[in-house]
C-alpha positions as CSV (number, residue, x, y, z in Angstrom):
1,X,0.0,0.0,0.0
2,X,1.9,3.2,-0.9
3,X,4.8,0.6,-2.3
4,X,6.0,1.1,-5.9
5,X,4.3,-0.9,-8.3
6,X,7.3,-3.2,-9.4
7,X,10.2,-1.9,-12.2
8,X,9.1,-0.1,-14.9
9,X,6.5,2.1,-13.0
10,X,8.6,4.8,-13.0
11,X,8.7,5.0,-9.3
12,X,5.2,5.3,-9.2
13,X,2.8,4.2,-6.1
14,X,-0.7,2.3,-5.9
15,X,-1.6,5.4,-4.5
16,X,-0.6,7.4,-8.1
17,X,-1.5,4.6,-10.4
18,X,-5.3,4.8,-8.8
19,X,-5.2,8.1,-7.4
20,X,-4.3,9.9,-11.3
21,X,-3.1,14.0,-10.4
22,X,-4.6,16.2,-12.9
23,X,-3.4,19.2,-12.1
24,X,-4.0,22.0,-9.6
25,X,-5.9,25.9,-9.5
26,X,-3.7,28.1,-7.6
27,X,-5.5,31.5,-6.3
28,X,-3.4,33.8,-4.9
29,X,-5.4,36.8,-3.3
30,X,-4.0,40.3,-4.0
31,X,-4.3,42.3,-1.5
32,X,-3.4,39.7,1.0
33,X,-0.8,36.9,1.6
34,X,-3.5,34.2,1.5
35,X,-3.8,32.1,-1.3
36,X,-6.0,28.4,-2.0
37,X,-4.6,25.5,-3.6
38,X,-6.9,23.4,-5.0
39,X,-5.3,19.7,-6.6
40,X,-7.3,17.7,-8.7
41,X,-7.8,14.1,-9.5
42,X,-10.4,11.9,-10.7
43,X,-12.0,9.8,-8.4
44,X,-11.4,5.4,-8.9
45,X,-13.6,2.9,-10.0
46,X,-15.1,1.5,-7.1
47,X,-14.0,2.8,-4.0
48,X,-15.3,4.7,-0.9
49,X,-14.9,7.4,1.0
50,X,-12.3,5.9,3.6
51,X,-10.2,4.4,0.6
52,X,-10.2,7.6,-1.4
53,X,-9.0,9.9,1.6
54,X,-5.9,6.7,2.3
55,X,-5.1,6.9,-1.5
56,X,-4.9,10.8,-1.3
57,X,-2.4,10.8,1.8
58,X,-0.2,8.4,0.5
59,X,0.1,10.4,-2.9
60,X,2.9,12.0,-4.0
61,X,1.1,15.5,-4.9
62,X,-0.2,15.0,-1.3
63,X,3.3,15.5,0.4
64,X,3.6,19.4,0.0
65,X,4.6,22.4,2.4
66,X,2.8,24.7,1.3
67,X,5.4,27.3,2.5
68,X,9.0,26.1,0.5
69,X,9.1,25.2,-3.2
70,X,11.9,23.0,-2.5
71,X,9.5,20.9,0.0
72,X,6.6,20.4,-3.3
73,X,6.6,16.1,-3.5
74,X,8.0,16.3,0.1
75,X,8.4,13.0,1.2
76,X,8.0,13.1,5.4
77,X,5.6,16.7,6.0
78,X,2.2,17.6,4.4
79,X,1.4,21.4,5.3
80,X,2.3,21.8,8.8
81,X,2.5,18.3,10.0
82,X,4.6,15.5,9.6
83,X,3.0,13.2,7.1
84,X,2.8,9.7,9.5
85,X,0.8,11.6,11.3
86,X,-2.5,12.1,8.8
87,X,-4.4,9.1,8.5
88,X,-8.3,9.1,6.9
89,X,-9.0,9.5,10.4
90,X,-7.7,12.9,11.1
91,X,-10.9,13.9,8.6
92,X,-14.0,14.8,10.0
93,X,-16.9,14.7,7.7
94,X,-18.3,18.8,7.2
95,X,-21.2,19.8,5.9
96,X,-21.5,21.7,2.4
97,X,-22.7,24.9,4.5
98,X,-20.0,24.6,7.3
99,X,-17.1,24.9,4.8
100,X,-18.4,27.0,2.2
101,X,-18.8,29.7,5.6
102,X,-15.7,28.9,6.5
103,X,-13.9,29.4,3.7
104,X,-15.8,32.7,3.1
105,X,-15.2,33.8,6.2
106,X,-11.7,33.1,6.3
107,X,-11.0,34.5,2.4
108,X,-11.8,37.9,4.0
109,X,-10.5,37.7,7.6
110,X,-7.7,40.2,6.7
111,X,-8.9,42.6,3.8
112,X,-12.1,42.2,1.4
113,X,-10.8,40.1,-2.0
114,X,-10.9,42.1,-4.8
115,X,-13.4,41.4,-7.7
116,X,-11.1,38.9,-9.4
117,X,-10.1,37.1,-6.2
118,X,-13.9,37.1,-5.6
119,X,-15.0,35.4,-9.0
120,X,-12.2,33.0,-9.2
121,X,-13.1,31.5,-6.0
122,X,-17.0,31.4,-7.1
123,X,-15.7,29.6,-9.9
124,X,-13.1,26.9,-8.7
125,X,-14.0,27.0,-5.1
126,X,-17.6,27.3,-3.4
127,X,-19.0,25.4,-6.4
128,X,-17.0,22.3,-5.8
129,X,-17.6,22.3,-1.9
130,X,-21.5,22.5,-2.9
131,X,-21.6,20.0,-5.7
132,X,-19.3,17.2,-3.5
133,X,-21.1,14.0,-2.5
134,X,-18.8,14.0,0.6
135,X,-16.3,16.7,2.4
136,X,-14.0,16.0,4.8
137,X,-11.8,18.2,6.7
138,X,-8.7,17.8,8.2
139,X,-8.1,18.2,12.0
140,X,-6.1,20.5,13.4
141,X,-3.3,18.8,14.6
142,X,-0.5,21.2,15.3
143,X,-0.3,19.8,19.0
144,X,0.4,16.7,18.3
145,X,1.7,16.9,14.7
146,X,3.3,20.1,13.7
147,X,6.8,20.2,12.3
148,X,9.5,22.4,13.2
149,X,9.0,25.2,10.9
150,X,5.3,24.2,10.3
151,X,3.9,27.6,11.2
152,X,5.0,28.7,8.3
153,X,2.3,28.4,6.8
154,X,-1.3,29.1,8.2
155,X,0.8,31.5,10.6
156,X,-1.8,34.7,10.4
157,X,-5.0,33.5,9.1
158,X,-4.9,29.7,9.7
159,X,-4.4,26.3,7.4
160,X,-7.9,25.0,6.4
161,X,-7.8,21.9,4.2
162,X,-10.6,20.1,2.8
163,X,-11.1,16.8,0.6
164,X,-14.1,16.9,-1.7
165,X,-15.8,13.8,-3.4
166,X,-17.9,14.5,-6.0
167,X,-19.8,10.8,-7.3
168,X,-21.6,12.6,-9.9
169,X,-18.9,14.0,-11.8
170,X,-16.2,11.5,-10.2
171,X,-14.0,14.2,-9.4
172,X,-11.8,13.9,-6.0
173,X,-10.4,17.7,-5.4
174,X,-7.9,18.6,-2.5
175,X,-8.7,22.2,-1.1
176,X,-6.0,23.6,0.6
177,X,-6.5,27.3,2.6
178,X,-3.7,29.4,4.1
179,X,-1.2,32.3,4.2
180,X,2.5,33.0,4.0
């Protein structure tokens, strides 16, 4: 489980072969230093909710700081925490209204987004939250889990992160939330 798949896979895990990355939306507000990641994959043949979120933390694409380039396809931390330390159960299932307000709230904790800020998360965002058949959202686990320079990122505004499932479209997209 997380093991390459044998020579000739280019390295590549279970996780990656069933778990395909498709790309990512990067929104970085103006007139702040907060910015949302949101990574993109679509979602197996056959698998639930548990399985998906286990594929998704064993993933290469997963294993990013979001706070050093040099720590993108990180192999031990994931944000602010050391990667051992997320399993599916550090998620917490959230309802579509609960993170849609958070998210809101926090994209304008420090200064209003300006009209493009505004429109590309109403677009890539709030619309994916709504339309997902399940949302988790990761703990926060910077007591037991934080790395050493794992403030980093989230320092001013926080680190919100939420997986989205969408059955219909079977779309899996990773929502990260922070600031520099």
């Amino acid at each position: 489980m997380g093991e390459t798949s044998g020579a000739g896979a280019g390295h590549r895990t279970v996780s990656e072969e069933r778990l395909v990355y498709q790309g990512e939306v990067f929104i970085n507000f103006r007139t702040s230093r907060q910015w949302v990641v949101v990574k993109l994959f679509p979602l197996p043949a056959n698998t639930d909710d548990r399985e998906v979120l286990q594929l998704l933390i064993r993933h290469v694409r997963y294993r990013d700081s979001y706070a050093r380039s040099e720590f993108k396809d990180a192999e031990t931390i994931h944000g602010q925490y050391w990667l051992n330390a997320i399993t599916p159960e550090s998620f917490a299932p959230v309802s579509a209204t609960d993170a849609e307000t958070l998210i809101r709230t926090w994209a304008e904790y420090s200064v209003p987004l300006t009209d493009g800020d505004r429109a590309a998360m109403e677009t890539e965002v709030y619309p994916r939250i709504r339309d997902a058949a399940s949302r988790y959202q990761l703990a926060d686990l910077r007591e037991t889990a934080e790395h050493e320079w794992g403030s980093s990122a989230g320092s001013a505004t926080g680190f919100y992160e939420f997986v989205l499932i969408d059955r219909q479209t079977s779309r899996v997209a990773l929502v990260v939330a922070s600031d520099d």
